[in-house]
C-alpha positions in Angstrom: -44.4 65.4 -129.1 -43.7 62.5 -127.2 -40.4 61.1 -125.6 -39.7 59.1 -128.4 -40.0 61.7 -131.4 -38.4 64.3 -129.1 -35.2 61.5 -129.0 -35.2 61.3 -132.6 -35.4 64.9 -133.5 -32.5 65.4 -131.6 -30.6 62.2 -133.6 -31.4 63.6 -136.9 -31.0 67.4 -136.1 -27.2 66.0 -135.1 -26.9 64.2 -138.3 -27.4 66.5 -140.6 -25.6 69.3 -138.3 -21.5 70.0 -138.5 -21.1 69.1 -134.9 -21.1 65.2 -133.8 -21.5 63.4 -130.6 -18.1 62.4 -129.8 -15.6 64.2 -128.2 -13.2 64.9 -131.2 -15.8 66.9 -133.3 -17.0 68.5 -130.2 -13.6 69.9 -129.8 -13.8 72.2 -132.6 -15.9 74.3 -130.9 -14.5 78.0 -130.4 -15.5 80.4 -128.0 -17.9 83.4 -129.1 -15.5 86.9 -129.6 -19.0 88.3 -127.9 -18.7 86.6 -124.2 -14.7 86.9 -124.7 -15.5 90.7 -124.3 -18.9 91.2 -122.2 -16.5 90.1 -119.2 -19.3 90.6 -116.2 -22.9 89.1 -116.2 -25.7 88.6 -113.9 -26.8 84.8 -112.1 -30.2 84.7 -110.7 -31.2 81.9 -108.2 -34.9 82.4 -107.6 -37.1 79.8 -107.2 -39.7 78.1 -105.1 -37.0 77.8 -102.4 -37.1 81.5 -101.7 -40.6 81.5 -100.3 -38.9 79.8 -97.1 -36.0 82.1 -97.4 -34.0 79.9 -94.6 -30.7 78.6 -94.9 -30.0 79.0 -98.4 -31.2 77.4 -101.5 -30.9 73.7 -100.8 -33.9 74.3 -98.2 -35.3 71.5 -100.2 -32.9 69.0 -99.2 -32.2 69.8 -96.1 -35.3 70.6 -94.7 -35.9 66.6 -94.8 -32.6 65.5 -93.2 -33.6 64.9 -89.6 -31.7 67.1 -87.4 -30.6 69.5 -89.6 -31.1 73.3 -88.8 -33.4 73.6 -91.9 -35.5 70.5 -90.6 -36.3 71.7 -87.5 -36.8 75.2 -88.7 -39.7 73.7 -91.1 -41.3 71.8 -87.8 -41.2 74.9 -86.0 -42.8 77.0 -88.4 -44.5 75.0 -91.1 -45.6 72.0 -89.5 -44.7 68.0 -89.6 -43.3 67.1 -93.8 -46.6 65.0 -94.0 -48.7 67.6 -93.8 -46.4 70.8 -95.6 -44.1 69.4 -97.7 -41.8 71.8 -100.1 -44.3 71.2 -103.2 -46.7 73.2 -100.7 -44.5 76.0 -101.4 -45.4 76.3 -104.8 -48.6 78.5 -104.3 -46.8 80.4 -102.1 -44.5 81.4 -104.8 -46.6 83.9 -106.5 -44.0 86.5 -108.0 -46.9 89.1 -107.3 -44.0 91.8 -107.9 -42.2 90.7 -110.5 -41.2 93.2 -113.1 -38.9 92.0 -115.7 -38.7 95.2 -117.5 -37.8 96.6 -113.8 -34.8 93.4 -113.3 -33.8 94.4 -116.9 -33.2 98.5 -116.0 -31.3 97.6 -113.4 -29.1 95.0 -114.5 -28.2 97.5 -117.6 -27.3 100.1 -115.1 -25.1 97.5 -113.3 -23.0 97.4 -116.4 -23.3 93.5 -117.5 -23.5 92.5 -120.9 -25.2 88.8 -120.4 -27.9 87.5 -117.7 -28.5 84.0 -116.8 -31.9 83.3 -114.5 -31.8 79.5 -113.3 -34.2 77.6 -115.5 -34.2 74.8 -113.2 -32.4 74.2 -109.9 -32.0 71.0 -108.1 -35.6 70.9 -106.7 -37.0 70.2 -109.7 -39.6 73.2 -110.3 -39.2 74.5 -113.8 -39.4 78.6 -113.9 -40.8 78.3 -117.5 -43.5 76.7 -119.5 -42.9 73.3 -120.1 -44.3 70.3 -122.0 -41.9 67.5 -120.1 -43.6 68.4 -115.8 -46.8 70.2 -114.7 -44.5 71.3 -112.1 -43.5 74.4 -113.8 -44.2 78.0 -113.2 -46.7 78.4 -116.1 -48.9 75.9 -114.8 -48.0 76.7 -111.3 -47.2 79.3 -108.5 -46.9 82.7 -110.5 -48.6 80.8 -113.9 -46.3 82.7 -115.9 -43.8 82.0 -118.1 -41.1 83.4 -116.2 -38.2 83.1 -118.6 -40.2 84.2 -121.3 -40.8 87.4 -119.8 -37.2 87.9 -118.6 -35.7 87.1 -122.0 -38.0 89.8 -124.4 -37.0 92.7 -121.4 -33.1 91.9 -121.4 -32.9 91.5 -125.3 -34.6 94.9 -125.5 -31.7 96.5 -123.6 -29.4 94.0 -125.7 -28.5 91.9 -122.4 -27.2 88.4 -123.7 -29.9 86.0 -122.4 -28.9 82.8 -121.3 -29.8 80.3 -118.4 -28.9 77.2 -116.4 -29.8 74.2 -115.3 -28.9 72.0 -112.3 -31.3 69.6 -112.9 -28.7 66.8 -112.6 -28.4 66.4 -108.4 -31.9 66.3 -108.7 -31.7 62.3 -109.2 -30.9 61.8 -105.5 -31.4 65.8 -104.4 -34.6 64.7 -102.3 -34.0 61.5 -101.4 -34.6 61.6 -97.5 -37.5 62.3 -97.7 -37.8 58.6 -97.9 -36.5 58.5 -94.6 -39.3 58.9 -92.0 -43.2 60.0 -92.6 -42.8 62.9 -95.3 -45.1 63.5 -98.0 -42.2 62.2 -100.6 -43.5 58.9 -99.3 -46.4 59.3 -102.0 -45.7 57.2 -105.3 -43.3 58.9 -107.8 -43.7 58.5 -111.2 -41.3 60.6 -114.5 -42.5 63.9 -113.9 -43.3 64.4 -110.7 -41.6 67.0 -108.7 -40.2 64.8 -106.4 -38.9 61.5 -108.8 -36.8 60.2 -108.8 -35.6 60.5 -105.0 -33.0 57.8 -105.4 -30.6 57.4 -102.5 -27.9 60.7 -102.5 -24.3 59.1 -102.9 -21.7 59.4 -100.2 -18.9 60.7 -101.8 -20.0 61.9 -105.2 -17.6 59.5 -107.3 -17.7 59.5 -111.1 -19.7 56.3 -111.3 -21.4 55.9 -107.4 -24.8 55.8 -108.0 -25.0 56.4 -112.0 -28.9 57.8 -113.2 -31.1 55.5 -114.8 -31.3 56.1 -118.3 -34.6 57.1 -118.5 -33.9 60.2 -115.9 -30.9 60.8 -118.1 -33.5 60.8 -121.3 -35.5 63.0 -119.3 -32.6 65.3 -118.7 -31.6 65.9 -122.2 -35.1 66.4 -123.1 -35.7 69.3 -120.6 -32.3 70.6 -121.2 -32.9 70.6 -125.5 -36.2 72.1 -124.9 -35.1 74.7 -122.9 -32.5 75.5 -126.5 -35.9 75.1 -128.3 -37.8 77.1 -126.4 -35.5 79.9 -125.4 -32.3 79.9 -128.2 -30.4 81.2 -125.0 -27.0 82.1 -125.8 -25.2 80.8 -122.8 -26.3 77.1 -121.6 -24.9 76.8 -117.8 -24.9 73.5 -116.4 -23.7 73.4 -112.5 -21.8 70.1 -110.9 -22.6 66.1 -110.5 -22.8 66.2 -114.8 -18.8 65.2 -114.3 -20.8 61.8 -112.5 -19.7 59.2 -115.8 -23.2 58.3 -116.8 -24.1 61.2 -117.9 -21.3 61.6 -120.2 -22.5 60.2 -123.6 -26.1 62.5 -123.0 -23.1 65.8 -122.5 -21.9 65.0 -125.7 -25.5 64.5 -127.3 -26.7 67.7 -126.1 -23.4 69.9 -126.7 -23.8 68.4 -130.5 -27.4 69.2 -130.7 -27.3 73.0 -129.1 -24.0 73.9 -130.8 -25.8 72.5 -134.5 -28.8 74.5 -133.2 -26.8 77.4 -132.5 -25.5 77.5 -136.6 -28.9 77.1 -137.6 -30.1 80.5 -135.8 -27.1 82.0 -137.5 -25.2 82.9 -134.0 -22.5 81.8 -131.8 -23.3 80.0 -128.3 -21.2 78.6 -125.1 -22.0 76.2 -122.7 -20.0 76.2 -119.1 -19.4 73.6 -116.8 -17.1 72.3 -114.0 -14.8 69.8 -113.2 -14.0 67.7 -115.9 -17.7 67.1 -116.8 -16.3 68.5 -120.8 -13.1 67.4 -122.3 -11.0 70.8 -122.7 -11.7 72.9 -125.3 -15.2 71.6 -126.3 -16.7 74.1 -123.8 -15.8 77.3 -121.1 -14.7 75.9 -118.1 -16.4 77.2 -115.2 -14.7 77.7 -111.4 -17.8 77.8 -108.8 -16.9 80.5 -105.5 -13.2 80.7 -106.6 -10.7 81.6 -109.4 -7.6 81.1 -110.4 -4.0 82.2 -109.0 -2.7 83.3 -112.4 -3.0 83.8 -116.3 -4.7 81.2 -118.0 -3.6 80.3 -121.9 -7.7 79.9 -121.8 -10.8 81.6 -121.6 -12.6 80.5 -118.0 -15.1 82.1 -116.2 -16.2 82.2 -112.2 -19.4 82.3 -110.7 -20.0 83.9 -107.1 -22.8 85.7 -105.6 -22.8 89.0 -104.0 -24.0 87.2 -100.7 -21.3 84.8 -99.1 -23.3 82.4 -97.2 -26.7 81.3 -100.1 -26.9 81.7 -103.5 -31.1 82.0 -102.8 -32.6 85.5 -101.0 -32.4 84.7 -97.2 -33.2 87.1 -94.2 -29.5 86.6 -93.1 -27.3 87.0 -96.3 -24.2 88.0 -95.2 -23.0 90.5 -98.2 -19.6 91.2 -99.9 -19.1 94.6 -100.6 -18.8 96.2 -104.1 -15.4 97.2 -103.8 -14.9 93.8 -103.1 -16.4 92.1 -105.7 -14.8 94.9 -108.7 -11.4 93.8 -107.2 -12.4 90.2 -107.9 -14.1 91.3 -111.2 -10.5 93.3 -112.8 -8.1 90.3 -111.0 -10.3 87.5 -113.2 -10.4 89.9 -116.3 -6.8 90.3 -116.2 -5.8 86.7 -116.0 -8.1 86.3 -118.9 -11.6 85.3 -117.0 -15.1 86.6 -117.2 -17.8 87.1 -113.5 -20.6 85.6 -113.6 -22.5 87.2 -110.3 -26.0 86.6 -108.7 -28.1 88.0 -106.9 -31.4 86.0 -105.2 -34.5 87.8 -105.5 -37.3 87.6 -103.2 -40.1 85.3 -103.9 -42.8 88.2 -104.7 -39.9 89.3 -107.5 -38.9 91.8 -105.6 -34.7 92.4 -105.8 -33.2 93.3 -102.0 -32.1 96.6 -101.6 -28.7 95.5 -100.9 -28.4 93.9 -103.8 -29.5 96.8 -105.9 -27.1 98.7 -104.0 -23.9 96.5 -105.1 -25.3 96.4 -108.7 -25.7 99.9 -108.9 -22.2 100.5 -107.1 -20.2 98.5 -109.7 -22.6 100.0 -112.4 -20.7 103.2 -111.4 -17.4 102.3 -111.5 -17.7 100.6 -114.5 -19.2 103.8 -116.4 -15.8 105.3 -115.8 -13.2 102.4 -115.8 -15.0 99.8 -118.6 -12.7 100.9 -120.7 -10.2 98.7 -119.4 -12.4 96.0 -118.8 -14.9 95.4 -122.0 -13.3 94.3 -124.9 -10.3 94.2 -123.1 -7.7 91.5 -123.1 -4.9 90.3 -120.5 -1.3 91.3 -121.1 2.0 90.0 -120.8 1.4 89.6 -117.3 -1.6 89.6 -115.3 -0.3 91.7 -112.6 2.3 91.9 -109.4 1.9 92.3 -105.9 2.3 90.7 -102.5 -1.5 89.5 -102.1 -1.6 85.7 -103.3 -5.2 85.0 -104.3 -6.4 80.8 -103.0 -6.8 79.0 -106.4 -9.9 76.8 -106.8 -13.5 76.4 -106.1 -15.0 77.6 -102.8 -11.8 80.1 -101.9 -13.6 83.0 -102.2 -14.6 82.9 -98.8 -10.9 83.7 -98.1 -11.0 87.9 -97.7 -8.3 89.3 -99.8 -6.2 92.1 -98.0 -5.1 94.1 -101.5 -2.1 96.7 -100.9 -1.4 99.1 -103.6 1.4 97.3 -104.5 -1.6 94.9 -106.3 -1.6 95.9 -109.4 -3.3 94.3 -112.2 -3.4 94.9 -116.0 -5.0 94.3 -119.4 -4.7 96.1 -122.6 -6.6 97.0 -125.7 -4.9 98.5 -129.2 -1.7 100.4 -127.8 -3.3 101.4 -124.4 -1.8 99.4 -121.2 -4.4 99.4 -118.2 -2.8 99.3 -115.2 -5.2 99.0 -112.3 -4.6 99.5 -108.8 -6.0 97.4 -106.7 -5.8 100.0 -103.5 -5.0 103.2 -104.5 -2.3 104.2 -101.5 -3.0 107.9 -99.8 -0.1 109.2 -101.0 -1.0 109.0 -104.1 2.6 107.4 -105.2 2.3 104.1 -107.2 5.1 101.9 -108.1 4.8 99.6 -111.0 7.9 97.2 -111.0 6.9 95.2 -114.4 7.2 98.6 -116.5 10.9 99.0 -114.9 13.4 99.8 -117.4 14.8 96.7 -119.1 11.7 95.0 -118.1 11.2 91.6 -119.4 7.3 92.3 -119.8 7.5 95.8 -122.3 10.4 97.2 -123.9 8.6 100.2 -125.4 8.2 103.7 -125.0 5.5 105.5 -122.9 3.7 108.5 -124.4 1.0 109.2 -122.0 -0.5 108.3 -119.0 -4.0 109.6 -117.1 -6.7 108.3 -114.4 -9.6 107.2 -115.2 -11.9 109.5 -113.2 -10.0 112.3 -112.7 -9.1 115.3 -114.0 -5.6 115.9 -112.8 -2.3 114.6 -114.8 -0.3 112.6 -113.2 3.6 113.1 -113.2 5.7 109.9 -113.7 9.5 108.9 -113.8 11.3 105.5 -114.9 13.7 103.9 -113.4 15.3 100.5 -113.4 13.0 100.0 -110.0 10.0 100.8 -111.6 7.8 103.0 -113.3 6.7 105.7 -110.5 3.5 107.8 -111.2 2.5 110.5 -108.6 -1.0 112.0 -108.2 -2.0 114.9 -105.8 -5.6 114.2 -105.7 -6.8 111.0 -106.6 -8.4 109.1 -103.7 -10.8 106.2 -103.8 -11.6 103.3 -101.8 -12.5 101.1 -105.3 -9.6 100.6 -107.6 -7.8 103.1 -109.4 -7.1 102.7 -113.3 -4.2 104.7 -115.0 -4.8 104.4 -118.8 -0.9 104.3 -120.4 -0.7 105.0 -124.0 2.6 103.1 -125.0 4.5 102.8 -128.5 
């Protein structure tokens, strides 16, 4: 199928569908009950970029800017960008250990209900077969179809498959290249790996340096044959879509994926940042940050377990898990869902530290998902002291949680109220279930720990409501399950 008939298949599959491509139909889009209550999935970024495994995964930008720590780490070791340029990474991507039945087991065991690999990052290499660029993983590197193989081992553990693209920087994502004697000096033509290369814009405005439209074709194409392809059930798209160009092809594909989606009988999402979507006609998505409070709407964030890439490096610089399942029930409780990666290496092997975190919030969540699956916030997201930065790229702020942090959510007539850091006394003071609280005016029946055996006692007073434990200790958060009437 050519360019043309691929256009027009879209066109009619949007005529005759319920959804449109303006903004008014798009906003009767609802959000799946099913990612409402999966709460915590997995992001992979593995690509081509982790053969070099320097930096993080915007080696193929940077390693072109002269002066750059990435540039004259590729002189050093690789040689002049004439003669080893990134496409002469690609057979050195060779996924020689990649088991997707392996990535599947363990990303079960981690407890997340929906995986999203990157289909396509910013430079350019498709990880799946593809009839829009030879430069794909089928035809290249591995020769496999990579997202093929992860999609029939994580829906045969019922893991929600879904993926992402961030295709769209790729317009200027290799531009300077241009800039002295590299081999993106060659001609580029629509589906090479390096086109278009067009200059990178200085301050990433809404309309500085719109795509042509025939990259913007080209990007609806790859991104509606990835729906075809795939049916994922998630469609992730990461920033510079907000750039206003590429509005009218958001709208076009939204329309086509969400009248796709009712033809396979099933309920899809697509995320985004910024204000790339008008509200409500898709999940907002908050990049390396979340926000302060409860939200009226469902959002979710993405982070990675490593602080400093998003890609497998030799120097990640890792959160711990405790960390990350404070940041996972603070998001959940202001009515959020985590999105985490993880960067595997470029043989397909997955770090042992990374394991490690996966398997460590696996554990917790075996005994505390109950307050986190299926879940829903409360009245109140929580109290305590600790203020948590609102926005994108705060996460790199360490949070210093007290076991006054307490955070909760709720399902049928259970209350969840999780500590934060459980305090070695084992006393915890909850101030919004005070008597004449403004949050719950009902009575408690019953309260436990997740975890543990032993019954706590409790009193409450018009300070709070105090429960005391003997011997619960833990240096991950604590959850006390209250049955209320």
């Amino acid at each position: 199928m050519d360019k043309q008939q691929y256009l027009a298949r879209i066109d009619s599959t949007i005529a005759n569908g319920r959804f449109k491509e303006d903004w008014s139909s798009l906003s009767e889009y609802r959000v799946p009950d099913w990612y409402r209550q999966a709460k915590f999935g997995i992001f992979i970024h593995w690509g081509v970029y982790s053969v070099p495994a320097f930096g993080n995964e915007w080696y193929p930008r940077n390693m072109y800017m002269q002066g750059s720590k990435e540039y004259e780490h590729h002189l050093a070791v690789y040689g002049p960008h004439k003669e080893f340029g990134y496409k002469d990474f690609i057979p050195l991507f060779k996924a020689e250990s990649f088991n997707a039945e392996e990535w599947a087991e363990l990303f079960t065991q981690s407890g997340a209900k929906y995986v999203m690999p990157v289909a396509e990052h910013h430079d350019g290499f498709q990880m799946y077969r593809s009839d829009i660029s030879r430069y794909n993983a089928f035809e290249m590197g591995p020769k496999r179809d990579l997202l093929a193989e992860m999609q029939a081992a994580f829906e045969k553990r019922n893991l929600v498959f879904s993926v992402s693209s961030h295709r769209a920087e790729h317009w200027f994502f290799m531009s300077h290249g241009k800039a002295f004697d590299s081999d993106i000096q060659e001609p580029l033509a629509c589906g090479d790996l390096y086109w278009p290369a067009m200059p990178e814009p200085e301050h990433q405005s809404l309309h500085e340096s719109p795509p042509s439209r025939e990259y913007l074709e080209d990007w609806l194409i790859r991104c509606c044959e990835l729906v075809d392809r795939y049916q994922p059930k998630i469609f992730y798209f990461d920033w510079w879509i907000q750039n206003a160009a590429f509005k009218p092809y958001l709208q076009k594909f939204a329309a086509y994926y969400y009248n796709k989606a009712e033809e396979w009988g099933c309920s899809v999402a697509i995320n985004y940042k910024h204000d790339a979507f008008v509200f409500g006609s898709a999940v907002l998505d908050i990049e390396r940050g979340q926000f302060a409070g409860l939200m009226p709407f469902f959002w979710q964030t993405d982070t990675a377990v490593a602080r400093n890439s998003w890609c497998y490096t030799d120097n990640n610089d890792y959160k711990t898990a405790a960390e990350l399942i404070r940041d996972l029930v603070d998001i959940v409780s202001k009515n959020g869902n985590l999105l985490l990666n993880i960067g595997p290496k470029a043989d397909g092997t997955i770090p042992e530290e990374d394991k490690r975190i996966l398997l460590q919030i696996g554990d917790w969540l075996k005994i505390n998902g109950e307050a986190i699956y299926d879940a829903t916030f409360w009245r109140t997201f929580g109290e305590g002291p600790t203020e948590v930065a609102e926005g994108q790229f705060t996460d790199g702020q360490k949070k210093s949680f007290t076991s006054e942090d307490i955070r909760f959510t709720f399902k049928g007539s259970t209350l969840y109220a999780t500590v934060l850091q459980y305090p070695d006394n084992g006393i915890v003071r909850i101030r919004s279930l005070r008597e004449k609280s403004p949050y719950f005016h009902g009575l408690i029946r019953e309260i436990s720990v997740l975890g543990f055996d032993e019954q706590p006692t409790w009193t409450r007073t018009e300070e709070g409501l105090v429960v005391s434990t003997t011997n619960v200790a833990s240096s991950e958060p604590v959850v006390l399950k209250i049955e209320i009437e």
